[in-house]
N, C-alpha and C positions, 0 to 999 in steps of 0.2 A: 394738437391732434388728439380726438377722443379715442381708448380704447376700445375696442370691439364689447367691453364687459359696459364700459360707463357709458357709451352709445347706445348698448339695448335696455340697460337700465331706465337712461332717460324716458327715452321711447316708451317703455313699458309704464314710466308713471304721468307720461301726455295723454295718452292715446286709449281709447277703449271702444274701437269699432264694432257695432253689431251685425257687421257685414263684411264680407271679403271683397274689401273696395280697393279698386283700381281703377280709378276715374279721376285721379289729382287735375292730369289734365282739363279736366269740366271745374271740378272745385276740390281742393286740399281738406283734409280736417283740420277742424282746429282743435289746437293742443288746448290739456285742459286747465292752465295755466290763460289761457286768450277767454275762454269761458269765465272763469273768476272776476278777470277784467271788464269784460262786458258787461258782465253780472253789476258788477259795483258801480262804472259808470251810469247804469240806467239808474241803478239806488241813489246816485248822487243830484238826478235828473230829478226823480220821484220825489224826494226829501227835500229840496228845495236846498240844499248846499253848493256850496263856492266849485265852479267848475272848473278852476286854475290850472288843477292838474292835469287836466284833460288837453288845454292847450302843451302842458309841455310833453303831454306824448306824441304830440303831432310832432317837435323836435326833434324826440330820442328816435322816432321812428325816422324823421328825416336821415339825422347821423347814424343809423342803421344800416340804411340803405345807401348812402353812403359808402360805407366802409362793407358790405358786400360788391358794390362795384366800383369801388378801386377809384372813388374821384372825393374833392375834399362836398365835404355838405351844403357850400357855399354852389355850387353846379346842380342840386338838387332840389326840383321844384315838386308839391304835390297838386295832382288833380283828380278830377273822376271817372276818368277813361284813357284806354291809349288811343282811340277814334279822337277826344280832345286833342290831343297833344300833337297826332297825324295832325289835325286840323289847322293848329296854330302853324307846325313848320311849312304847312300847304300852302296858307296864306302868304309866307314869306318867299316864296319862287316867284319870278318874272312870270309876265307870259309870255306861251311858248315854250319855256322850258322843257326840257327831257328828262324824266323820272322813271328809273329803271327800277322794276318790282320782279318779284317771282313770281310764277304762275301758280294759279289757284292758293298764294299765299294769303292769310286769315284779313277778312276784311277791314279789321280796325284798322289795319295797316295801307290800303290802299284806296278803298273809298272815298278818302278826304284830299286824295288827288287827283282823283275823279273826276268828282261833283266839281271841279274849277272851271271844269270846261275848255280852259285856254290853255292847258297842258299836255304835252306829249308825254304820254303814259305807257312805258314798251314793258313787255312782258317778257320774260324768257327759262328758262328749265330753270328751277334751282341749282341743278349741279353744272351750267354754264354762265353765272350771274359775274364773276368775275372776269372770264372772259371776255364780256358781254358790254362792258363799261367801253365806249370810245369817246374823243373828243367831242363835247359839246353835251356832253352826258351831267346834266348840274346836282343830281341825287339819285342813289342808291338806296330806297328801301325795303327790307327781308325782314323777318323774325329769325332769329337764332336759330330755333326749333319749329320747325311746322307743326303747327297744330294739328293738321289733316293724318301725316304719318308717319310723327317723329324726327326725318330729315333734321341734320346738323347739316347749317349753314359751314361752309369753308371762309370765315370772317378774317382771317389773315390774306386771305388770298385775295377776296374783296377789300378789306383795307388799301395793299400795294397795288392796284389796280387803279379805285377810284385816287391816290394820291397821283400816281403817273398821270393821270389825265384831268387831274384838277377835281373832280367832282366829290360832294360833301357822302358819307354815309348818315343813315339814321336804322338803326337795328330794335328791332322788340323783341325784350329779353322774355316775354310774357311766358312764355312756355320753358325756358331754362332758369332763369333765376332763382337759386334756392335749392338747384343741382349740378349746374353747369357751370363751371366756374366762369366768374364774368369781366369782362377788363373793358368799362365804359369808356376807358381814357381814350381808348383806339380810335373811337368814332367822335362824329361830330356832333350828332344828336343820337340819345335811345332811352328807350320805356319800357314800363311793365307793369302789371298788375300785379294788385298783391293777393289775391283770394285765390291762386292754385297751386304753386309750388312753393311759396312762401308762407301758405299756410294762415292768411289774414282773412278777415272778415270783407265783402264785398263793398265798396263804396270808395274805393282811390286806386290813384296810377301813378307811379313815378315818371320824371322826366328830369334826364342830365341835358345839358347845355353846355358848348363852351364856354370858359370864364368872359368871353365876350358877348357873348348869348347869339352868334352866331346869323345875327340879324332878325333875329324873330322880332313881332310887336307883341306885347302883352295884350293881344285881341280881349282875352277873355276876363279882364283881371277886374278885381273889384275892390271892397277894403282892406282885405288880407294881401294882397300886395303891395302895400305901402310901409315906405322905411319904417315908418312910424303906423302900426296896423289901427291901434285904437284912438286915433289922430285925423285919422283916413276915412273917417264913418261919416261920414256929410260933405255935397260937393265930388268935383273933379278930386283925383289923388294929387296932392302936391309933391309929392316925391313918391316916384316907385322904387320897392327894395334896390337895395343896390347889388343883392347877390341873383341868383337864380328861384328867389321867391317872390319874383315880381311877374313870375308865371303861375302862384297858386290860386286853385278857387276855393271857396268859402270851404274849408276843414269838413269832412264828414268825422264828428267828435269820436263816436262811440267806436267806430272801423279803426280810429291812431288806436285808442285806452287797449282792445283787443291784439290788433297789428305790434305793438310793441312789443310785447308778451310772446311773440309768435317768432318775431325779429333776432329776440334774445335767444330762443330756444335753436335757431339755426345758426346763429353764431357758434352757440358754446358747444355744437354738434362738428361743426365744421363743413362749408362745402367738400371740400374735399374729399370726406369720410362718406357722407352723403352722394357724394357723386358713384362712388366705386359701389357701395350697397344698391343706390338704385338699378345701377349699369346692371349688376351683376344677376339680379336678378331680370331685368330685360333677356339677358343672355340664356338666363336659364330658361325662359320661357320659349323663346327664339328655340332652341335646342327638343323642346318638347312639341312644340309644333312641328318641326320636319321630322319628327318620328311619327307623328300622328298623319303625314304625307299634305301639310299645309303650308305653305310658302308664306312669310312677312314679307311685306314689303321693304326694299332694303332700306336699312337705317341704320348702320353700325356707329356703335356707341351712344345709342339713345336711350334715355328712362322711355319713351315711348313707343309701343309697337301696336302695328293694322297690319291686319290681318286682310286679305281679299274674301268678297264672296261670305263674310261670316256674317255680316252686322244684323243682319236681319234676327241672329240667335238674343242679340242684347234685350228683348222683353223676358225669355224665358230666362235666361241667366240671371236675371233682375229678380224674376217669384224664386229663383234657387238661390236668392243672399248673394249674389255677386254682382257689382256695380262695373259696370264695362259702359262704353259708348260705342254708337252705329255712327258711322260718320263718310256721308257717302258712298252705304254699302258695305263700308270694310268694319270690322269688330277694331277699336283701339283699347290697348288695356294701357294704364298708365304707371309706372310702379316707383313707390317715392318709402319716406324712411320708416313708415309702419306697416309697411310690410315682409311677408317671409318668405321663406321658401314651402311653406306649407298654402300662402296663397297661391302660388304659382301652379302648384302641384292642382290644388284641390279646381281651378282653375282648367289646366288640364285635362283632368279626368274628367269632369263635365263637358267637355268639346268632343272627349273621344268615346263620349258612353253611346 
């Protein structure tokens, strides 16, 4: 566990925002240790050097993320989207099936069980999704954290539910991972991107699997998922990985050299420490809003808070240096480990001037 001194410390030698940004939710910064990385991968690109290394930060970033959610690396597949990865577990349902989502939960997530056509697709509140699970119910999909208004999923409660009644969960960590503490082992399938709370560069999505893979087909797979990857470049795959990278697509090089670098830097922070700073600041903000006579929308214990009624101020607050998003009307601020409480403040006072 970082102390409060070697926490702000780090922070202060990552980070050097030109704006009072609160939009992690949209996209993270990157630390500027991810910068150096990028920087040199494209030097390695340009100079015409051995690009070796670069494969194995698609590795360390695998065992990164990994060991943020709590499963061995061998259950961790990369790709380029959590819409992919929806897509692959979609493919794997009967028809007919029953696929219980939240309401106006974030597209990636549900779209790809959509488009099947031959699914029953039910919808229901988030805050009644466990309840909500009965027999004949074959998956439970939610994100952790709503992207729309912070909402925290009740993921234990949904767990003993779907097990009572047989049905698989698949959760996207997309909006908590890298604040939320995460324990992937709970469920049967779950995802995330890495470009907003983890602080990675744009171009990949994790996806754990059971150590059985949970019946999925590797639809999408191509040389990089083969036991043998540079074996596998001509023809049919003779053998697919035998762990959970018989679901990767072709590496976005430059996104791992950058993501690892990012990986590291929340490790040595610790979710934990991470979790309590961003909360705490949410809270503070939450506190400053119903003095200012504005209601959040409820979300206790989220990094992210919307606001009703505001979003429409998100242009002007954008020419005043502060990065916010309108997200159906509501103002969302997102608050993650480079920020203060002088954002929150300065934040604030601009709502209430």
């Amino acid at each position: 566990m970082e102390t409060t001194e070697t926490f702000e410390s780090l922070v202060r030698a990552e980070f050097t925002p030109k704006s009072t940004y609160l939009n992690t939710a949209s996209n993270g910064l990157l630390p500027a240790r991810t910068v150096a990385a990028l920087h040199e991968a494209a030097l390695l690109r340009a100079e015409g050097r051995p690009l070796t290394s670069l494969y194995e930060d698609v590795e360390a970033s695998r065992a990164a993320y990994a060991r943020l959610a709590g499963v061995p690396a061998s259950r961790v597949a990369v790709g380029a989207s959590v819409a992919a990865h929806s897509g692959v577990i979609a493919a794997s349902l009967p028809a007919g099936a029953e696929v219980l989502t939240a309401e106006d939960d974030f597209t990636s997530v549900l779209n790809p069980f959509h488009v099947r056509g031959d699914l029953k697709v039910r919808s229901v509140p988030l805050e009644r999704i466990a309840e909500s699970v009965r027999p004949g119910t074959a998956l439970v999909a939610v994100s952790a954290a709503q992207s729309a208004d912070g909402r925290v999923a009740d993921l234990p409660a949904l767990r003993e539910a779907a097990r009572d009644h047989g049905a698989r969960t698949y959760v996207d960590f997309s909006q908590s991972a890298g604040w939320l503490p995460m324990d992937a082992d709970a469920h049967d399938f779950s995802a995330s991107v890495s470009f907003k709370w983890l602080l990675g560069p744009h171009g990949t999505a994790f996806l754990v699997v059971p150590e059985d893979f949970g019946g999925l087909t590797p639809l999408l797979a191509g040389w990089v998922a083969g036991e043998r990857p540079w074996d596998s470049c001509y023809g049919p795959v003779s053998e697919l990985a035998r762990s959970a990278r018989r679901f990767d697509l072709t590496h976005a090089l430059f996104t791992f050299a950058g993501l690892r670098r990012s990986l590291d830097l929340v490790e040595e922070l610790g979710v934990d420490a991470v979790h309590a700073h961003d909360v705490a600041l949410a809270d503070r903000f939450r506190a400053g809003l119903d003095a200012l006579g504005h209601r959040p929308l409820p979300a206790p214990g989220s990094a992210i808070v919307s606001v009703p009624g505001l979003g429409g101020r998100q242009p002007a607050l954008s020419r005043a240096g502060i990065e916010v998003s309108d997200r159906a009307g509501n103002l969302r601020a997102a608050f993650h480990l480079y920020n203060t409480a002088a954002d929150v403040d300065r934040l604030l006072d601009v709502l209430g001037g």
